[in-house]
C-alpha positions in Angstrom: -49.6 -59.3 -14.5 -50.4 -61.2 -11.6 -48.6 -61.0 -8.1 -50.3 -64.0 -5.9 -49.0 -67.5 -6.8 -51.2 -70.2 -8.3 -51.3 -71.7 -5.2 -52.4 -68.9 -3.1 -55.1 -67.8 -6.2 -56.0 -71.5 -5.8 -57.0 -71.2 -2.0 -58.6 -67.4 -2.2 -61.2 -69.0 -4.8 -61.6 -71.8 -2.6 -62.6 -69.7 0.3 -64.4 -67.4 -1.9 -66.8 -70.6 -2.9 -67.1 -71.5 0.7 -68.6 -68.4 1.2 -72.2 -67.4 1.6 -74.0 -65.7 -0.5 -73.6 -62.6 2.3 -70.1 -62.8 2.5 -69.9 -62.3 -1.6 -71.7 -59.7 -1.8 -70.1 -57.8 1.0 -66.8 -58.7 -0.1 -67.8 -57.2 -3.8 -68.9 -54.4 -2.0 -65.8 -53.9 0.0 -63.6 -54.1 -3.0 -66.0 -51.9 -5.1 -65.6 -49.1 -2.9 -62.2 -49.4 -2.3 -61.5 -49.6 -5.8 -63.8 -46.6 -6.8 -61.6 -44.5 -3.4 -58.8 -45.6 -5.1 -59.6 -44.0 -8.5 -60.7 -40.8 -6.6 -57.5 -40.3 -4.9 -55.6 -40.6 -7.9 -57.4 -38.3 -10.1 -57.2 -35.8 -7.4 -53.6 -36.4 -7.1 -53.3 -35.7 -11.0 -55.6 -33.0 -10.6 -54.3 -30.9 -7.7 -56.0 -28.0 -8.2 -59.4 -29.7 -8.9 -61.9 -29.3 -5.9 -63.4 -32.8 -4.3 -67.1 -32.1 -5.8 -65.1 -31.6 -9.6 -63.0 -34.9 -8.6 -66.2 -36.4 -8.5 -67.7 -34.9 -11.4 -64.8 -35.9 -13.5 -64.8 -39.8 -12.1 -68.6 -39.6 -13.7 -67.3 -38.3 -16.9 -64.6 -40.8 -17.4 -66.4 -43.9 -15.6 -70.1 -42.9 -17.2 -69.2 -40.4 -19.9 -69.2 -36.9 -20.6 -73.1 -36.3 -20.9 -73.9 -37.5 -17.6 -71.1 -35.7 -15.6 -72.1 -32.5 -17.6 -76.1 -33.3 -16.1 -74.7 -33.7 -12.7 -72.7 -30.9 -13.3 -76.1 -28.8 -13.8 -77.7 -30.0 -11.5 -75.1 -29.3 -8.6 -75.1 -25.7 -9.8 -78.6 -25.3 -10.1 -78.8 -26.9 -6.1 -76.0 -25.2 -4.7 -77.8 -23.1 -2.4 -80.4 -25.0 -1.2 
């Protein structure tokens, strides 16, 4: 599924070539964290009752798997006070 015409896809890659290396890299960036915000707010939308460090904590289990989320896990509990 693709919303922007082949015309339009034509002259983003254009531009996208044109750019530095810089630009690139911030625009991957950009979209990276925008992308990864995105995921967030959803999952705390289909988790309402979930806190924000547990949103996180389940965006590492499905993005990284469960064995890492369950490491962050222990280490936020073990650090939780200092």
């Amino acid at each position: 599924m693709n919303d922007t015409s082949k015309e339009a896809e034509k002259i983003q890659i254009e531009l996208l070539r044109q750019a530095g290396f810089q630009r690139r890299l911030a625009l991957t960036y950009s979209w990276s964290s925008a992308m990864r915000q995105l995921s967030m707010e959803g999952l705390q939308r289909a988790n309402p009752t979930l806190s924000k460090l547990e949103v996180g904590i389940k965006f590492v289990e499905i993005n990284y798997g469960a064995e890492l989320a369950e490491k962050l896990k222990k280490y936020v509990d073990a650090n939780r006070n200092l």
